[in-house]
LUMGU-336548 format. One line per 10 residues: number of its first residue (from 1); for each residue x negated, y, z of C-alpha. Coordinates in steps of 0.05 Angstrom, whole numbers, padded with zeros to 5 digits. Example, Ala and Ser with C-alpha at 12.3 -4.5 7.8 and 13.67 -1.06 7.14 Angstrom:
BEGIN
1) -00246,-00090,00156 ~ -00273,-00021,00143;
// end
This chain:
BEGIN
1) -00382,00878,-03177 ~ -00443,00862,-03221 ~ -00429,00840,-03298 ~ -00457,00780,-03287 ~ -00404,00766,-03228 ~ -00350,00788,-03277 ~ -00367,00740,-03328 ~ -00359,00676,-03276 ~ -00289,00639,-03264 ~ -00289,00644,-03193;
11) -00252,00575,-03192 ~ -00314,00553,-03218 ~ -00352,00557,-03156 ~ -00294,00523,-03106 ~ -00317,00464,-03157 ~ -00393,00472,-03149 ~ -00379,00468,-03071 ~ -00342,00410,-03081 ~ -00388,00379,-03125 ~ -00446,00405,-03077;
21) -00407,00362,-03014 ~ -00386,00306,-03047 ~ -00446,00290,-03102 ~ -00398,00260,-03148 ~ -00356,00279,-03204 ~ -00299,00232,-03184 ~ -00293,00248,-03116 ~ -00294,00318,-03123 ~ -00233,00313,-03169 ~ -00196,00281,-03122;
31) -00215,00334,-03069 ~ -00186,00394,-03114 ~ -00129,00353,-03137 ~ -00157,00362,-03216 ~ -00172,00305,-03262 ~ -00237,00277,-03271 ~ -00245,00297,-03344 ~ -00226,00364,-03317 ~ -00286,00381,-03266 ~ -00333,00349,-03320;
41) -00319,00404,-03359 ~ -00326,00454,-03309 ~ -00393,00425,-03283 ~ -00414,00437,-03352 ~ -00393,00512,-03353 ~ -00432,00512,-03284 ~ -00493,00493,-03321 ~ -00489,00537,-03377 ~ -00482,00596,-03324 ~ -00528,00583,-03284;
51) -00583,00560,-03332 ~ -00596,00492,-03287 ~ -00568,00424,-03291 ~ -00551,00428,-03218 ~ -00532,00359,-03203 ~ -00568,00297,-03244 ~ -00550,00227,-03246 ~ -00576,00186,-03189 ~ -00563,00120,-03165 ~ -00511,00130,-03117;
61) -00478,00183,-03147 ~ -00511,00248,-03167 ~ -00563,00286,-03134 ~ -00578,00367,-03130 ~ -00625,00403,-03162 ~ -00664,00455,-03121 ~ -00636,00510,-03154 ~ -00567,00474,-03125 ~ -00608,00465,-03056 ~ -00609,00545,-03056;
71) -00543,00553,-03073 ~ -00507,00502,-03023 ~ -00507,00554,-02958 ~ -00499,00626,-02994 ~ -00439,00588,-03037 ~ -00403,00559,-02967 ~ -00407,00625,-02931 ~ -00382,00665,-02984 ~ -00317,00618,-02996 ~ -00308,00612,-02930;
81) -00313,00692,-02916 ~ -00268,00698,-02978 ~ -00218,00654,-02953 ~ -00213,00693,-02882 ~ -00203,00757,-02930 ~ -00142,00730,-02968 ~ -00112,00679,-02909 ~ -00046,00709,-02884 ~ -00048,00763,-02821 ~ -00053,00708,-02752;
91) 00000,00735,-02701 ~ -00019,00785,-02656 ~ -00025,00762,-02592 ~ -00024,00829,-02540 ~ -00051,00787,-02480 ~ -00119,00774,-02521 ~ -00132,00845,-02560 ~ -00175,00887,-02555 ~ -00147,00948,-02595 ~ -00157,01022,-02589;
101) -00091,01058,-02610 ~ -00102,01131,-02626 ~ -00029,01168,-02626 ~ -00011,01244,-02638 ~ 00031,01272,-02582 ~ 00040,01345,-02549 ~ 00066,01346,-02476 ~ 00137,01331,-02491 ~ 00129,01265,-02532 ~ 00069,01241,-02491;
111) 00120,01253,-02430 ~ 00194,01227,-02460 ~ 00158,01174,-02504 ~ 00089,01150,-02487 ~ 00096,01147,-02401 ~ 00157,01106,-02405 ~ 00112,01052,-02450 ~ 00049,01053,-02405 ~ 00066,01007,-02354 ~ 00087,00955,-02398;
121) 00032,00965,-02448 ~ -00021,00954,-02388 ~ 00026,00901,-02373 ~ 00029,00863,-02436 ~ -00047,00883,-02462 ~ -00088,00898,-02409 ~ -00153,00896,-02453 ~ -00117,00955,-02506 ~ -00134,01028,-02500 ~ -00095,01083,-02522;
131) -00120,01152,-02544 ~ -00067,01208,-02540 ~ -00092,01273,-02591 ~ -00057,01337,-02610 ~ -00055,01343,-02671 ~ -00015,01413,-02714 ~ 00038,01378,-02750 ~ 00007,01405,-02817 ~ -00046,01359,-02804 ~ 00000,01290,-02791;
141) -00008,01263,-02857 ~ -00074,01273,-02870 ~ -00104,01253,-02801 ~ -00072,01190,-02812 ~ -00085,01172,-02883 ~ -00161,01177,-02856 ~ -00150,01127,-02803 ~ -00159,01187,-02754 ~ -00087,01171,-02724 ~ -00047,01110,-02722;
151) 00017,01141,-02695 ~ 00057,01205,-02680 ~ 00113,01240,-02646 ~ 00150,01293,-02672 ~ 00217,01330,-02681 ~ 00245,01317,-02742 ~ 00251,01389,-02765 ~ 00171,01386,-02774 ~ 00157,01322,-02787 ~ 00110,01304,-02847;
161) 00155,01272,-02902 ~ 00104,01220,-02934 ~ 00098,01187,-02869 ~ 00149,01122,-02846 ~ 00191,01143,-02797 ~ 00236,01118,-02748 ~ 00284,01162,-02693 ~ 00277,01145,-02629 ~ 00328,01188,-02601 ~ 00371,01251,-02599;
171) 00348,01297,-02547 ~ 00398,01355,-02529 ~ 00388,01425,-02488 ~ 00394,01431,-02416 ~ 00398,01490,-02368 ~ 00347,01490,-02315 ~ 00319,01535,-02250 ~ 00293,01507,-02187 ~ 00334,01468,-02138 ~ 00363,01532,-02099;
181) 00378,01570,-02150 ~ 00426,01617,-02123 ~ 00449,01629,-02195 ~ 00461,01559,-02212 ~ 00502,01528,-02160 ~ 00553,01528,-02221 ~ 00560,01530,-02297 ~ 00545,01601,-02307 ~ 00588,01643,-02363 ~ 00561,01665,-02425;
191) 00549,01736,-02401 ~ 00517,01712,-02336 ~ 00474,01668,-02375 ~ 00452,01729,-02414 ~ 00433,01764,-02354 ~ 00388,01706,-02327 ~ 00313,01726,-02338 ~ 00288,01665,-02381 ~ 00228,01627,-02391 ~ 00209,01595,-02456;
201) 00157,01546,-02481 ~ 00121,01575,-02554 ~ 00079,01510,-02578 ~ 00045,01565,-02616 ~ 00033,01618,-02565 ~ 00060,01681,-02555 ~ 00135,01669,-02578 ~ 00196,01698,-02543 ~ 00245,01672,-02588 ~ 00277,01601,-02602;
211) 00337,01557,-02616 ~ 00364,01587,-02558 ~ 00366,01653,-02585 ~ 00389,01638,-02652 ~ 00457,01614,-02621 ~ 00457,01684,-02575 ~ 00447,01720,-02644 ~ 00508,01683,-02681 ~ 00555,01710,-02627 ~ 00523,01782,-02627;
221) 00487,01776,-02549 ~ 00416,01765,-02534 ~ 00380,01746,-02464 ~ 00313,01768,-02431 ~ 00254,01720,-02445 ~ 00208,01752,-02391 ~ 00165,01684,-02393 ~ 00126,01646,-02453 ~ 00082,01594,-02438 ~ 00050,01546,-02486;
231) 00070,01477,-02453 ~ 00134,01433,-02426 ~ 00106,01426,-02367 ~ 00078,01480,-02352 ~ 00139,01506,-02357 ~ 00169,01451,-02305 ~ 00116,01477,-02252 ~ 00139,01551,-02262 ~ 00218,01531,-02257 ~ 00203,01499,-02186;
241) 00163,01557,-02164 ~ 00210,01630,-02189 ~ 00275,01641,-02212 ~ 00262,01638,-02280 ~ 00310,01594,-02310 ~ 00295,01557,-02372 ~ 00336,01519,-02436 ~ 00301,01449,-02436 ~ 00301,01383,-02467 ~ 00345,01340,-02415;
251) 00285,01285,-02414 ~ 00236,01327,-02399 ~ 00276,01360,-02326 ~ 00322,01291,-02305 ~ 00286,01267,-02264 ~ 00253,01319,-02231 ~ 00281,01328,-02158 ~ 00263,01399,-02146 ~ 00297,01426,-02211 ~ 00374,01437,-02211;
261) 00402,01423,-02281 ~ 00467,01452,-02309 ~ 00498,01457,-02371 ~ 00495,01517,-02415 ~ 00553,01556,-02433 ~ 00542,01550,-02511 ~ 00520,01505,-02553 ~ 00453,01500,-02576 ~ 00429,01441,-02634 ~ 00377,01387,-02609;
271) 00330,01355,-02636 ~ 00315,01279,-02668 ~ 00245,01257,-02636 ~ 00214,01203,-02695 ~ 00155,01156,-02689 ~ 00115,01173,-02744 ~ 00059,01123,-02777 ~ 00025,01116,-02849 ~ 00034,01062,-02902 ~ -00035,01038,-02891;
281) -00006,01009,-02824 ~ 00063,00994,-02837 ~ 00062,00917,-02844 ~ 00001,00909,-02791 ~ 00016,00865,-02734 ~ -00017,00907,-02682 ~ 00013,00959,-02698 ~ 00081,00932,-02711 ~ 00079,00902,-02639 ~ 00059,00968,-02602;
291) 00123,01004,-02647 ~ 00172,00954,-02633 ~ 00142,00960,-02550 ~ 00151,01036,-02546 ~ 00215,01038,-02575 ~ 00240,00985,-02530 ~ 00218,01026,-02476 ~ 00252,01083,-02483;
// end
């Protein structure tokens, strides 16, 4: 903002555009709901500022001065651009938008979270598009202080803790294999779980060792991981296709016809999935409406 800017009463030029419409002291008064006596003074801090009488006497009033000519245009579109900038958010109306949504999701969240909204987001805003990234959890925050991200999906162990949060649900372990799964016409025992040759998804590649194993460990067993692969469904594919059996999210295998699901023979902790979004959004209406629509959804 220039020093000369800095130095004006902004009030003063909601007057000068008053004066500027009406061409008389009296009437513009009554248009800003001030005394007479009132915008007379603040004509004459107008004049001192801007080094012009800008309106002279005339016989039907007053009459503008070129230098108030010049001003009458730049002056309305500026008030009127400033009064768009403070005027309270309008309703967001999903039938008419236009928005791109960019959300962070890996396989499992885009699956459990963002598929069960689709239909109804086409639905309700046909003219929206939504962007679904990966993005390392380390990254969350940042990506989305920069405007890079509007929204995210994450277990709670990992999730950033300067972003708002809400949980959408608790999502719990599951023992799966494919459909004829001649070791899973039953709950198996501990020690015949242990036996099962296992398949296990490592989000960052390579790993043959999870929650799953941690519970083994507590009790003193251990089971053989003979698969790792980097994605949920990936995984799915390979449980349809071997006997490889698999501990998996419930949402991810219940509704999958050619998977039979059973449950495991010990205990093994889930998982809160949150909606994660930055401050800079948080009181948005676009963005309120397409949080309050996926968690409807689910």
């Amino acid at each position: 903002m220039s020093n000369s800017l800095r130095q004006l009463d902004l009030n003063l030029l909601v007057t000068l555009d008053a004066l500027l419409a009406e061409h008389h002291v009296t009437r513009a008064a009554e248009r800003l709901h001030l005394s007479q006596p009132t915008v007379s003074l603040q004509l004459a801090r107008l004049r001192e500022y801007f080094a012009d009488p800008l309106l002279l006497p005339g016989p039907r009033g007053m009459r503008p001065t070129a230098r108030a000519g010049e001003l009458r245009e730049p002056l309305r579109q500026a008030l009127s651009a400033l009064e768009q900038a403070v005027a309270p958010s309008r309703p967001f109306d999903p039938a008419q938008s236009q928005q791109t949504w960019r959300a962070a999701a890996f396989d499992y969240g885009a699956f459990t979270v963002l598929r069960p909204a689709l239909a109804g987001l086409r639905a309700a805003a046909p003219a929206t598009r939504l962007a679904i990234v990966q993005v390392p959890p380390a990254q969350l925050a940042a990506r989305a202080a920069q405007g890079e991200i509007d929204i995210a999906f994450h277990t709670g162990a990992e999730a950033p803790p300067d972003l708002r949060r809400r949980v959408l649900f608790t999502e719990r372990y599951v023992l799966a294999g494919r459909g004829g799964h001649p070791r899973l016409r039953r709950r198996p025992t501990l020690a015949q779980f242990c036996r099962l040759e296992h398949a296990i998804v490592s989000p960052d590649g390579g790993g043959f060792h999870g929650a799953t194993d941690a519970a083994l460990a507590e009790r003193g067993l251990s089971r053989h991981v003979a698969l790792s692969v980097p994605h949920f469904l990936a995984l799915s594919a390979v449980l349809a296709s071997t006997d490889l059996v698999a501990m998996v999210p419930s949402r991810l295998v219940r509704e999958n016809p050619a998977l039979r699901i059973v449950e495991p023979p010990l205990d093994v902790p889930g998982f809160d999935m949150l909606m994660l979004w930055p401050e800079r959004i948080h009181r948005d209406p676009a963005h309120q409406w397409l949080r309050e629509h996926i968690a409807r959804s689910l």
